[in-house]
N, CA, C and O atoms as a GROMACS GRO file, in nm:
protein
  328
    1UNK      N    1   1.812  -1.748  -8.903
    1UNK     CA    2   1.810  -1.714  -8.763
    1UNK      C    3   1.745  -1.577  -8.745
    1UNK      O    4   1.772  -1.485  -8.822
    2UNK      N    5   1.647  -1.562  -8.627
    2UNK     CA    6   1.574  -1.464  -8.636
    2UNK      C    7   1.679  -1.347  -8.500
    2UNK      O    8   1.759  -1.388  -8.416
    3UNK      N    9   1.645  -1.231  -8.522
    3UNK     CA   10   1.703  -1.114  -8.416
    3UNK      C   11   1.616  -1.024  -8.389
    3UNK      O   12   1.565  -0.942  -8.465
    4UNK      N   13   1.597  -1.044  -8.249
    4UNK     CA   14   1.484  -0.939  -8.227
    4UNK      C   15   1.573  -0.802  -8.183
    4UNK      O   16   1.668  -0.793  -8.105
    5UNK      N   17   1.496  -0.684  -8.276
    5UNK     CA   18   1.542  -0.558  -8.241
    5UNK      C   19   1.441  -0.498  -8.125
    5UNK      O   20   1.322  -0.525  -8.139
    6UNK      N   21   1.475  -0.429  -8.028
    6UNK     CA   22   1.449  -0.360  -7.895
    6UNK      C   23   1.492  -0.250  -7.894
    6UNK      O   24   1.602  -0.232  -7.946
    7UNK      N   25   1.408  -0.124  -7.825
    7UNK     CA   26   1.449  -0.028  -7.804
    7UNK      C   27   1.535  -0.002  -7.668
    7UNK      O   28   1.498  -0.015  -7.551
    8UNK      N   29   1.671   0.041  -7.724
    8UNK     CA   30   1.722   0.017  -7.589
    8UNK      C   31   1.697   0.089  -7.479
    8UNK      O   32   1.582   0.134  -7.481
    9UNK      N   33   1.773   0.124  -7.362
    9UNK     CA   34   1.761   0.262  -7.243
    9UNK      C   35   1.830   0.353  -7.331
    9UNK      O   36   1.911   0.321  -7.417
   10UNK      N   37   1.798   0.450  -7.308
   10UNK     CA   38   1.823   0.570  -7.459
   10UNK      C   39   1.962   0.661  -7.326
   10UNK      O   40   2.045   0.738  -7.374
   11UNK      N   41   1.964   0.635  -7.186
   11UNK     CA   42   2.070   0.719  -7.083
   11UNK      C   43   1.993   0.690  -6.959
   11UNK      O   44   1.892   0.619  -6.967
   12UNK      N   45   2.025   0.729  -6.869
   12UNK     CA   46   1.996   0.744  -6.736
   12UNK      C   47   1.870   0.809  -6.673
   12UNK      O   48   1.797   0.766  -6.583
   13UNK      N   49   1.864   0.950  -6.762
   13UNK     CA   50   1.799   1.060  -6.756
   13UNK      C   51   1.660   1.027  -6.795
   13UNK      O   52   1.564   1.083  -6.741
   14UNK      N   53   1.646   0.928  -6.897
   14UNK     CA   54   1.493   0.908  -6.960
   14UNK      C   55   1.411   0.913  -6.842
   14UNK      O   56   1.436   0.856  -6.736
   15UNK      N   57   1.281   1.008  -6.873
   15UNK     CA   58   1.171   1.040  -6.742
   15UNK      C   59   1.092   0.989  -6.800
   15UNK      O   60   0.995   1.018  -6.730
   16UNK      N   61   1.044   0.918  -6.896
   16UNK     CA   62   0.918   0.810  -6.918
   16UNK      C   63   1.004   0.734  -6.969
   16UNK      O   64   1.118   0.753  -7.013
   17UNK      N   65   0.918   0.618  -6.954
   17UNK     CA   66   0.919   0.436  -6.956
   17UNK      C   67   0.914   0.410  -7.142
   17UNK      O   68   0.947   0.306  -7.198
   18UNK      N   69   0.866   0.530  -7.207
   18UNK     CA   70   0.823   0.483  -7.349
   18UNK      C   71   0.902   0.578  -7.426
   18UNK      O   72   0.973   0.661  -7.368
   19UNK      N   73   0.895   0.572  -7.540
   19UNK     CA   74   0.929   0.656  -7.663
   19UNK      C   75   0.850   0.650  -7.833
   19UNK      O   76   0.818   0.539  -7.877
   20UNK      N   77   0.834   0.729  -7.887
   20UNK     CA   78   0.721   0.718  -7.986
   20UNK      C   79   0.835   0.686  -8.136
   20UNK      O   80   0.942   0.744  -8.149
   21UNK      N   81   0.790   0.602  -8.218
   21UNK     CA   82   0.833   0.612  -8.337
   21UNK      C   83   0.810   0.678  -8.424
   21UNK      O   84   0.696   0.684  -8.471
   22UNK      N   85   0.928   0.759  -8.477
   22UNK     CA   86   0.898   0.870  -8.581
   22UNK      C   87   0.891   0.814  -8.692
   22UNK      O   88   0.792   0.806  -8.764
   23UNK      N   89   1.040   0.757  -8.718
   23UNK     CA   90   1.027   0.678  -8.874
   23UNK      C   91   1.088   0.574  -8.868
   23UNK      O   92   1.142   0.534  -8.765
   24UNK      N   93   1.088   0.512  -8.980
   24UNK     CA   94   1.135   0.394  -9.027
   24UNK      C   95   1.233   0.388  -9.141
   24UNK      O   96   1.170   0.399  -9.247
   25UNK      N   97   1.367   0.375  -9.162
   25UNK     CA   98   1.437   0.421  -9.226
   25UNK      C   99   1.479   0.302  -9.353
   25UNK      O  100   1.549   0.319  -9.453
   26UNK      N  101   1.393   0.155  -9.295
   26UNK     CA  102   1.412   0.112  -9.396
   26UNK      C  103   1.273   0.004  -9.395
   26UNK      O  104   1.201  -0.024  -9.299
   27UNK      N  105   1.264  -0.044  -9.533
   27UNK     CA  106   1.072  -0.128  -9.506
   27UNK      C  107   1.087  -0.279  -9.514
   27UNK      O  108   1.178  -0.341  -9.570
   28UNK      N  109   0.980  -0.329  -9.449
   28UNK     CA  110   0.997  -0.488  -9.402
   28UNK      C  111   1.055  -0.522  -9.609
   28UNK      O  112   1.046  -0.471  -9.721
   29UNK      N  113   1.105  -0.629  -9.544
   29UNK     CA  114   1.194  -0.721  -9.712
   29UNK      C  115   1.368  -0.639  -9.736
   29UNK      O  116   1.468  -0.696  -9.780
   30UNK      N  117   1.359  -0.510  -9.696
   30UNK     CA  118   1.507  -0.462  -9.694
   30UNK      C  119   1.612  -0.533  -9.656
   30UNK      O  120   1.574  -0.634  -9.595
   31UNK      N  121   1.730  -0.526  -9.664
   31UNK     CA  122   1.814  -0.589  -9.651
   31UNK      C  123   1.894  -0.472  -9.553
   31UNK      O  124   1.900  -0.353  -9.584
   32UNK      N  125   1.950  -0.526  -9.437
   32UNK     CA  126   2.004  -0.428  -9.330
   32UNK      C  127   2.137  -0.455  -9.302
   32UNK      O  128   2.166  -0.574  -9.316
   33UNK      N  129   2.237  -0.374  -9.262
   33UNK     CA  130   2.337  -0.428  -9.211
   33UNK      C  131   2.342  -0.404  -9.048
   33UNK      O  132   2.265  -0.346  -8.972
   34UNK      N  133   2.441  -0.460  -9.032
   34UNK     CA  134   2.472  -0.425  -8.834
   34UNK      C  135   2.554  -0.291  -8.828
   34UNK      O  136   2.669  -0.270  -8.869
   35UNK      N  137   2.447  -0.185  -8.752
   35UNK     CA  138   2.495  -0.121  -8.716
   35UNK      C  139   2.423   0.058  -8.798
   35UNK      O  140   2.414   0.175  -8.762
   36UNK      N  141   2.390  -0.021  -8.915
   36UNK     CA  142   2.337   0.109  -9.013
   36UNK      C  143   2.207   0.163  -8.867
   36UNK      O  144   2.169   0.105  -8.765
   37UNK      N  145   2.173   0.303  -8.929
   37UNK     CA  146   2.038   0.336  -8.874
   37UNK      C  147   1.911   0.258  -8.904
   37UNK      O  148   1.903   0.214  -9.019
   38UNK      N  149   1.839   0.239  -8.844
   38UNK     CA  150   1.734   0.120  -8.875
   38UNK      C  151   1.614   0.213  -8.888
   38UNK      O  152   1.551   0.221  -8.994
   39UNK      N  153   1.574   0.303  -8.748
   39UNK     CA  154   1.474   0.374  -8.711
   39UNK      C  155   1.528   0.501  -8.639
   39UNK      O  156   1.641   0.527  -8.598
   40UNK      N  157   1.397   0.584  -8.634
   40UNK     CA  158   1.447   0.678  -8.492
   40UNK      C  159   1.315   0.706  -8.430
   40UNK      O  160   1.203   0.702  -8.481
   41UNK      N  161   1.366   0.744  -8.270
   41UNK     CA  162   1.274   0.723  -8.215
   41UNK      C  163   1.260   0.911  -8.123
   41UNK      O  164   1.356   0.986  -8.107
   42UNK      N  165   1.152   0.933  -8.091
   42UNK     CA  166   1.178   1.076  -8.032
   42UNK      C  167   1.134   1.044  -7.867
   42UNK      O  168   1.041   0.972  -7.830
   43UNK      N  169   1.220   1.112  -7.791
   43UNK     CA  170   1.214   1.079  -7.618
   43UNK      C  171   1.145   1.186  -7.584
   43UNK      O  172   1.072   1.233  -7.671
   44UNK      N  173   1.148   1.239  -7.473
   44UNK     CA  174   1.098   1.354  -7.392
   44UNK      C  175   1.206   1.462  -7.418
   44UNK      O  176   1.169   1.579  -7.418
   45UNK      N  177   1.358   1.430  -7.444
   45UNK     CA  178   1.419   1.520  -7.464
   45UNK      C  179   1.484   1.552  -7.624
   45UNK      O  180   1.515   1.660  -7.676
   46UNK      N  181   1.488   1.402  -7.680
   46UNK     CA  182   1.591   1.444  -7.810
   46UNK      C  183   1.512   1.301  -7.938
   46UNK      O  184   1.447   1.206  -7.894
   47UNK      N  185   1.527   1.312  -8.015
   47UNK     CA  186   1.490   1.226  -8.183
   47UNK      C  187   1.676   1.168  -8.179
   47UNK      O  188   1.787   1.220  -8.181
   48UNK      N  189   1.618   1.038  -8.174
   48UNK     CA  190   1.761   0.940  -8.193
   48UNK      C  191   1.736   0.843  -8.273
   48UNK      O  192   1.623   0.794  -8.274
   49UNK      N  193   1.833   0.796  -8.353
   49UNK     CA  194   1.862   0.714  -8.463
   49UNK      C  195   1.879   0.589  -8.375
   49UNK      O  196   1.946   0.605  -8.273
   50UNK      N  197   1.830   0.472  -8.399
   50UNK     CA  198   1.881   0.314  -8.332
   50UNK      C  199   1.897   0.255  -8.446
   50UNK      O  200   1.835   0.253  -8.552
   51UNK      N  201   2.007   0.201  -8.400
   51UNK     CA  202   2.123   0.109  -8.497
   51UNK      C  203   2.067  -0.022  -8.521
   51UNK      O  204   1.999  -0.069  -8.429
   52UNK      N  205   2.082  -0.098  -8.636
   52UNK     CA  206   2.064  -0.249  -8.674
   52UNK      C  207   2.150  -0.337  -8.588
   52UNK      O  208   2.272  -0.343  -8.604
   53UNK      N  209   2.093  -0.397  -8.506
   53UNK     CA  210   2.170  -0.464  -8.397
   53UNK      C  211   2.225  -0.601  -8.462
   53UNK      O  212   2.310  -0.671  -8.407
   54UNK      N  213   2.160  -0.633  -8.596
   54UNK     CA  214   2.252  -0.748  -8.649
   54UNK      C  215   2.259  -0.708  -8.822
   54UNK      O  216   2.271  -0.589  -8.851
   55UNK      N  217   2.253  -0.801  -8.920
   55UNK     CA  218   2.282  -0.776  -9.069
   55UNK      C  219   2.156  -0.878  -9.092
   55UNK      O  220   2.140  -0.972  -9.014
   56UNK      N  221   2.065  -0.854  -9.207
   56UNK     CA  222   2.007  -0.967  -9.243
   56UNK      C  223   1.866  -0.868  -9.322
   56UNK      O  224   1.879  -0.753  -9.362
   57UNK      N  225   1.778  -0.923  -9.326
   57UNK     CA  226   1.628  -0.875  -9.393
   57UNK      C  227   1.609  -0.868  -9.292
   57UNK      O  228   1.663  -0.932  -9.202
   58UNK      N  229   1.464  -0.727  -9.280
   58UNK     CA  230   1.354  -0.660  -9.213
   58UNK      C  231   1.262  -0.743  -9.248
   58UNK      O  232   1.204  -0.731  -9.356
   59UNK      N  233   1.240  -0.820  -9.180
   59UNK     CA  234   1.128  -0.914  -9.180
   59UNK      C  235   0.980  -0.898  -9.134
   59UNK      O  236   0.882  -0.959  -9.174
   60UNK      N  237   0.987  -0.817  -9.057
   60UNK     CA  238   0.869  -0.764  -8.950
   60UNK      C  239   0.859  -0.621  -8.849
   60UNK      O  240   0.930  -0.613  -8.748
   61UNK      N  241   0.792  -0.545  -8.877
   61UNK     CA  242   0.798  -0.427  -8.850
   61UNK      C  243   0.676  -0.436  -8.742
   61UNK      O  244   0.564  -0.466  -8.782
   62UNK      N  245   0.697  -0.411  -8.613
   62UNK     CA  246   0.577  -0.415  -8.499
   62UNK      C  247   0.525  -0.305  -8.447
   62UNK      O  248   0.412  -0.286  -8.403
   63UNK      N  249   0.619  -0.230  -8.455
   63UNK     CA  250   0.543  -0.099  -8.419
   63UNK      C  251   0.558  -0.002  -8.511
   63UNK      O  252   0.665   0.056  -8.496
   64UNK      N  253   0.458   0.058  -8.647
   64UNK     CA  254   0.467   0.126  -8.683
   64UNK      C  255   0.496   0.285  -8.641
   64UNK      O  256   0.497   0.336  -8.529
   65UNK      N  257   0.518   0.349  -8.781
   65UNK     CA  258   0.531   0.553  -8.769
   65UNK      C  259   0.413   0.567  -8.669
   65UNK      O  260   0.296   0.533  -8.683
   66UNK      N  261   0.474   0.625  -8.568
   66UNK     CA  262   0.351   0.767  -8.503
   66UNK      C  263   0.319   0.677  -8.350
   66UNK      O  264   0.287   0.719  -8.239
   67UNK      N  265   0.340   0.562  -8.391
   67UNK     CA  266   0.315   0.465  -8.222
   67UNK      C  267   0.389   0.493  -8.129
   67UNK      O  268   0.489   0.559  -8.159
   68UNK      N  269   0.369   0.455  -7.985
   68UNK     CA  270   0.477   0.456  -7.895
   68UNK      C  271   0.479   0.287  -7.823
   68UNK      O  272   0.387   0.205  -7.809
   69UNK      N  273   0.602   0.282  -7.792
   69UNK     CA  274   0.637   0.162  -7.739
   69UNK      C  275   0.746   0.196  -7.667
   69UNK      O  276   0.824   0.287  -7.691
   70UNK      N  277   0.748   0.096  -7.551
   70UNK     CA  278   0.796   0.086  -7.402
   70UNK      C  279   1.006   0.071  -7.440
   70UNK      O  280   1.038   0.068  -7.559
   71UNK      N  281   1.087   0.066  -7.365
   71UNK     CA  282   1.219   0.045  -7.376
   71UNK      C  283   1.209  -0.109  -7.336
   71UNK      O  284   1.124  -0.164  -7.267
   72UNK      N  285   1.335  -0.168  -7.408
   72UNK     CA  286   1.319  -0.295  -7.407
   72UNK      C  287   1.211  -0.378  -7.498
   72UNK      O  288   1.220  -0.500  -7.512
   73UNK      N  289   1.117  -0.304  -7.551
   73UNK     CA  290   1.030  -0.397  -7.665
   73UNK      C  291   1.072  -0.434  -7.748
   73UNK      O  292   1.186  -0.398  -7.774
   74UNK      N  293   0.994  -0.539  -7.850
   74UNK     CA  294   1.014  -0.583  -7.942
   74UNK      C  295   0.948  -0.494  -8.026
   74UNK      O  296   0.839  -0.440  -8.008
   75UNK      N  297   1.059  -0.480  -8.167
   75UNK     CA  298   0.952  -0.314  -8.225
   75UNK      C  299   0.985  -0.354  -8.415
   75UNK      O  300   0.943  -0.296  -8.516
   76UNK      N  301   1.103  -0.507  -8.397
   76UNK     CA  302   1.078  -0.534  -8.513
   76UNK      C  303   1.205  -0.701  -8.506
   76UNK      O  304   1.291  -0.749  -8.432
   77UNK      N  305   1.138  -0.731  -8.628
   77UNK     CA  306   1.288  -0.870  -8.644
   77UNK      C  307   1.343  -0.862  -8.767
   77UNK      O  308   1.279  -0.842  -8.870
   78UNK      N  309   1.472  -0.878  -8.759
   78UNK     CA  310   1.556  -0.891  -8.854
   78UNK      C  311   1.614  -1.035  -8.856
   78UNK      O  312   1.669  -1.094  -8.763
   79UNK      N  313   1.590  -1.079  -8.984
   79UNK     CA  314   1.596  -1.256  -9.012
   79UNK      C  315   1.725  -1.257  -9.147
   79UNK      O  316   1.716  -1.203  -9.258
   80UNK      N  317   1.843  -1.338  -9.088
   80UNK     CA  318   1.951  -1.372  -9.172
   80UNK      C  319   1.982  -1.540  -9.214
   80UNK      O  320   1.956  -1.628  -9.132
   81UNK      N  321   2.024  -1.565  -9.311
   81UNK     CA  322   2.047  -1.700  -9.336
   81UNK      C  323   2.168  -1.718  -9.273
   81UNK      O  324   2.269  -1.647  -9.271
   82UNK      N  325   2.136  -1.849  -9.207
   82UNK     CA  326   2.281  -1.924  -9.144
   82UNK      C  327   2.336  -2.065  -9.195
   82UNK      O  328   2.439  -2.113  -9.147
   0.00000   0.00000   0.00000
C-alpha cells in the first residue's frame, strides 16, 4: 500500500504558499517509521522537521535538496506491505 507524504500548513502565520527543501533525512529504499523525522523544510520564518506520516520504505523522493514546493504537495511516497 502506497502513502503519499505532503507538506503540511506549517501554522496560520505562513506568508507564502511554498517552502524550500533543505534535507532529506533519509534516502529512497530506507525503511521509515511513523512519526520519525523524514525531512525538513525551511519557511519564511523557521527550518522544521516533518514527520513520517506512516511506517514502510521511501520509495520515491519528488522533490529533491534545494527545491521548493507548494503546502499540500506530494514531495515523496512511502510504500508498506499489507
Amino acid at each position: 500500500m502506497k502513502k503519499e507524504v505532503v507538506i503540511p500548513r506549517l501554522g496560520s502565520s505562513d506568508e507564502s504558499d511554498e517552502v524550500k527543501i533543505l534535507r532529506w533525512l533519509k534516502k529512497t529504499g530506507e525503511m521509515v517509521e511513523k512519526g520519525e523525522p523524514l525531512f525538513e523544510v525551511e519557511t519564511d520564518k523557521v527550518n522544521v522537521e516533518i514527520e513520517a506520516p506512516d511506517s514502510g520504505y521511501l520509495t520515491e523522493i519528488r522533490i529533491e535538496e534545494g527545491q521548493v514546493a507548494r503546502f499540500n504537495s506530494v514531495v515523496a511516497i512511502i510504500e508498506r506491505e499489507d
